[in-house]
C-alpha positions in Angstrom: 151.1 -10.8 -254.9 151.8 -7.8 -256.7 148.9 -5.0 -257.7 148.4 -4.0 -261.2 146.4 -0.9 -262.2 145.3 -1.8 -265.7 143.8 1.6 -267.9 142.1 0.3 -271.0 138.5 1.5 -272.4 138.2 -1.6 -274.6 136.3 -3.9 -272.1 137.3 -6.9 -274.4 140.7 -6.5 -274.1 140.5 -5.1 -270.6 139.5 -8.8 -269.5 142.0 -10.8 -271.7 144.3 -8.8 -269.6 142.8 -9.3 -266.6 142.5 -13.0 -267.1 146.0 -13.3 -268.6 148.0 -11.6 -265.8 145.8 -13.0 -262.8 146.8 -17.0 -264.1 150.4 -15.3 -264.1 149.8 -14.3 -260.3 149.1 -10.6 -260.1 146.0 -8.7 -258.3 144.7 -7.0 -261.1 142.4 -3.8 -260.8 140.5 -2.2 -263.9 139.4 1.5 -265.1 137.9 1.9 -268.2 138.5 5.6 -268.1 140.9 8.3 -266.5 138.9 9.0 -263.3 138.5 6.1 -262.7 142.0 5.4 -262.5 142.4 7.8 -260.3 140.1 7.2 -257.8 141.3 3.6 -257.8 145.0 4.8 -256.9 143.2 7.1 -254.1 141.9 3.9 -252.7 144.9 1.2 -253.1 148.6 1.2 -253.5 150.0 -0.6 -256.6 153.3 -1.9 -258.2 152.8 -1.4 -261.9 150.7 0.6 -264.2 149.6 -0.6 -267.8 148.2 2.2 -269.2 146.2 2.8 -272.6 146.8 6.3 -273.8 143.7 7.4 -275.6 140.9 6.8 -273.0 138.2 8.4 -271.9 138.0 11.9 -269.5 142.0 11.7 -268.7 143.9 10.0 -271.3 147.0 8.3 -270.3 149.5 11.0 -270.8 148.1 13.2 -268.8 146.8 11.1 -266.3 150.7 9.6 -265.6 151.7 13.2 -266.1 149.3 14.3 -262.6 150.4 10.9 -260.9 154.4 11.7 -261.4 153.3 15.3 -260.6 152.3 14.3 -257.5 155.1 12.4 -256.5 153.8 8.6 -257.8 156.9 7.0 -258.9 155.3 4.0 -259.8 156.4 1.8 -262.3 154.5 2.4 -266.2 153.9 0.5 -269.3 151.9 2.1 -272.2 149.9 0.2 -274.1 148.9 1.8 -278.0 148.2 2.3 -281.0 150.2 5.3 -281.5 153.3 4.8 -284.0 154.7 8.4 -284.2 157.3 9.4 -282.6 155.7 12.9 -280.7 153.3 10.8 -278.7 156.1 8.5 -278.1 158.4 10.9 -276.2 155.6 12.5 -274.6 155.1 9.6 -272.7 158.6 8.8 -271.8 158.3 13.1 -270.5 155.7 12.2 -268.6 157.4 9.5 -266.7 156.3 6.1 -268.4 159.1 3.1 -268.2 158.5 1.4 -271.1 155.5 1.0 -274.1 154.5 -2.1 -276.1 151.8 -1.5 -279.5 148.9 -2.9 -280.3 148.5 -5.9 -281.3 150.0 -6.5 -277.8 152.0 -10.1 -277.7 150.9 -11.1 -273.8 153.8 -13.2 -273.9 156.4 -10.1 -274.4 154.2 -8.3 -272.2 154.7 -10.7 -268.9 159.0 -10.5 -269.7 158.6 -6.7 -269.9 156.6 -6.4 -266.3 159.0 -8.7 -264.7 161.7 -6.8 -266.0 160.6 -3.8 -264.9 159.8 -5.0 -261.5 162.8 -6.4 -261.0 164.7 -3.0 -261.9 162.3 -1.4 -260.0 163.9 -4.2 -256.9 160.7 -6.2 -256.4 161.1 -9.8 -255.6 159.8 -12.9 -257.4 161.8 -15.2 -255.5 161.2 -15.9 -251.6 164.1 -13.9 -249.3 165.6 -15.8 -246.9 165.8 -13.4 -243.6 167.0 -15.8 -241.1 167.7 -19.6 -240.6 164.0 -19.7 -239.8 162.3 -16.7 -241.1 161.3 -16.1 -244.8 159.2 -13.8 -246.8 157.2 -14.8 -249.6 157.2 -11.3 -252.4 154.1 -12.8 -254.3 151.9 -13.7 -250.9 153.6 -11.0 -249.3 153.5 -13.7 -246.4 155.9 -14.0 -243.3 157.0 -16.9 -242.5 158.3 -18.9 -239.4 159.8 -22.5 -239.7 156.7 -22.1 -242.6 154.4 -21.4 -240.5 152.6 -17.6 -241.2 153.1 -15.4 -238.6 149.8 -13.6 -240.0 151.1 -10.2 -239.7 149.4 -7.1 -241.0 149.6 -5.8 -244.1 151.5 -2.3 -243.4 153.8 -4.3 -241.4 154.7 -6.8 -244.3 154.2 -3.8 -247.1 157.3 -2.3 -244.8 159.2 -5.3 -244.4 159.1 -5.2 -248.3 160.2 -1.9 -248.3 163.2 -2.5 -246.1 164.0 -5.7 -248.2 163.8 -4.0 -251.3 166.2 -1.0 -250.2 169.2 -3.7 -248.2 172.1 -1.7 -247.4 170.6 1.6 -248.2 168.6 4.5 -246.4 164.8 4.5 -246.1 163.2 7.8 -245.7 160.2 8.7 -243.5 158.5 9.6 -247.0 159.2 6.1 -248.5 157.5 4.8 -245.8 154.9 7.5 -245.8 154.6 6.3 -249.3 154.3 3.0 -249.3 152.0 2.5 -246.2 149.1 5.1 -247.1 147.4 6.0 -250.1 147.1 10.0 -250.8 143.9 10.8 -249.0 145.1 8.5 -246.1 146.5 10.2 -242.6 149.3 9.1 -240.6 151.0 9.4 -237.6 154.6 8.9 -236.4 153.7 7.0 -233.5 152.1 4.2 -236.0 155.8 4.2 -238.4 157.3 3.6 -235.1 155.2 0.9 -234.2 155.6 -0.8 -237.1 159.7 -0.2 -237.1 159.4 -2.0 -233.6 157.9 -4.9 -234.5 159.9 -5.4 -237.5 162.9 -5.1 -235.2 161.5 -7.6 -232.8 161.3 -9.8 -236.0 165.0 -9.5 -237.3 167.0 -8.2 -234.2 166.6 -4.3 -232.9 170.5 -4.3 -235.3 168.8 -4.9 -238.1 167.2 -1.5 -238.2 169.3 1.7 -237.3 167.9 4.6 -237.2 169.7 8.0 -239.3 168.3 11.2 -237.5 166.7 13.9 -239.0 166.6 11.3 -242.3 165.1 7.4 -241.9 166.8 4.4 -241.2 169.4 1.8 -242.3 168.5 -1.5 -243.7 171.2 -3.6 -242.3 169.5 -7.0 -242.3 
C-alpha cells in the first residue's frame, strides 16, 4: 500500500480526499497546516505528496522547498487556486512534479498519481521474483507459493527498493533513505542484515556488492 502525505487546511475537502484515495487503496495521512506536515514526515516515510499551497504556518512552497532542501526527493502534486503563472513556476523551482486547480476532478487526480508513481518506478502490479516467490507493491507483502512469509517492514521497504532500481546501482544513501526517517539512527551492521536476508531470499547472485558505492540489483 502506498503512503500519501495530504497538506490541505480545508477540513472538508481534506476528508473527501482522504475518503476518495483510501477506497482507491492508498494509506492516507493529513496536516491541516505546514508543521504539521513536517512533523508527520519526521515520523513516517511516504510515496507521494499532495500539497495545498496556501496553508497555514508553512505554506506549500516553502514547505516542498525545505523538504527538497534537505534531500526529500519525494514525489509532489500541488493542489490550488492559484492561476498565475509566478506561483506556478515557483513551485516547479521548488521541486513539485505536477499541479492540478481547484475545483480538483478526483477522477484526473487518481490518473495523475499513478502516473507519477509509475515514473517515479513504483509498482501497481505484483513482481514475479521467482517460480515461487512474489511481491505484492500495494500490501508490500512477500509471498511464498502465496503464503506470506511475514517479513519486516525495512526488509520488504528494501526489497522494494532493489525492485524498483533492477539492473542499476543502489547506494548506501538510498537505503539510508528509504529505511529511516530524518531523526531516525542507523547502523551498517543493520543494512547488512537486511542485504543478507534479502539474499537468502533471491540467491546471494542476486545482490553484488560495488565497493566504496552500494550494490547491484541483478535479480
Amino acid at each position: 500500500m502506498f503512503n500519501i502525505l495530504v497538506l490541505e487546511d480545508d477540513e472538508l475537502f481534506a476528508s473527501t480526499l482522504e475518503d476518495f484515495l483510501s477506497e482507491e487503496g492508498f494509506a492516507v495521512d493529513l496536516a491541516f497546516n505546514g508543521e504539521e506536515c513536517l512533523d508527520l514526515n519526521y515520523e513516517k516515510k511516504y510515496d507521494l505528496y499532495i500539497f495545498d499551497i496556501n496553508v497555514p504556518k508553512i505554506n506549500g512552497l516553502d514547505l516542498l522547498k525545505q523538504l527538497r532542501s534537505a534531500g526529500d526527493e519525494t514525489p509532489s502534486i500541488f493542489l490550488t487556486s492559484y492561476k498565475d503563472k509566478d506561483t506556478l513556476q515557483e513551485g516547479f523551482l521548488n521541486g513539485c512534479d505536477d499541479y492540478l486547480k481547484k475545483p480538483v476532478d478526483l477522477d484526473e487526480l487518481i490518473l495523475r498519481i499513478k502516473a507519477l508513481l509509475k515514473r517515479n518506478k513504483k509498482q501497481f502490479e505484483i513482481v514475479s521474483l521467482s517460480p515461487t516467490l512474489s511481491f505484492n507493491p500495494e500490501t508490500k507483502r512477500v509471498l511464498e507459493k502465496g503464503i506470506d512469509l511475514n517479513l519486516s517492514v525495512k526488509i520488504t521497504d528494501l526489497l522494494e527498493l532493489f525492485i524498483e532500481n533492477r539492473g542499476s546501482i543502489v547506494t548506501k544513501e538510498m537505503i539510508i533513505s528509504k529505511l529511516w526517517n530524518m531523526d531516525e539512527e542507523y547502523s551498517e551492521g543493520s543494512i547488512r542484515v537486511y542485504i543478507n536476508h534479502i539474499k537468502k531470499l533471491l540467491g546471494k547472485e542476486s545482490i553484488l556488492n560495488v565497493k566504496g558505492i552500494g550494490y547491484k540489483v541483478e535479480f
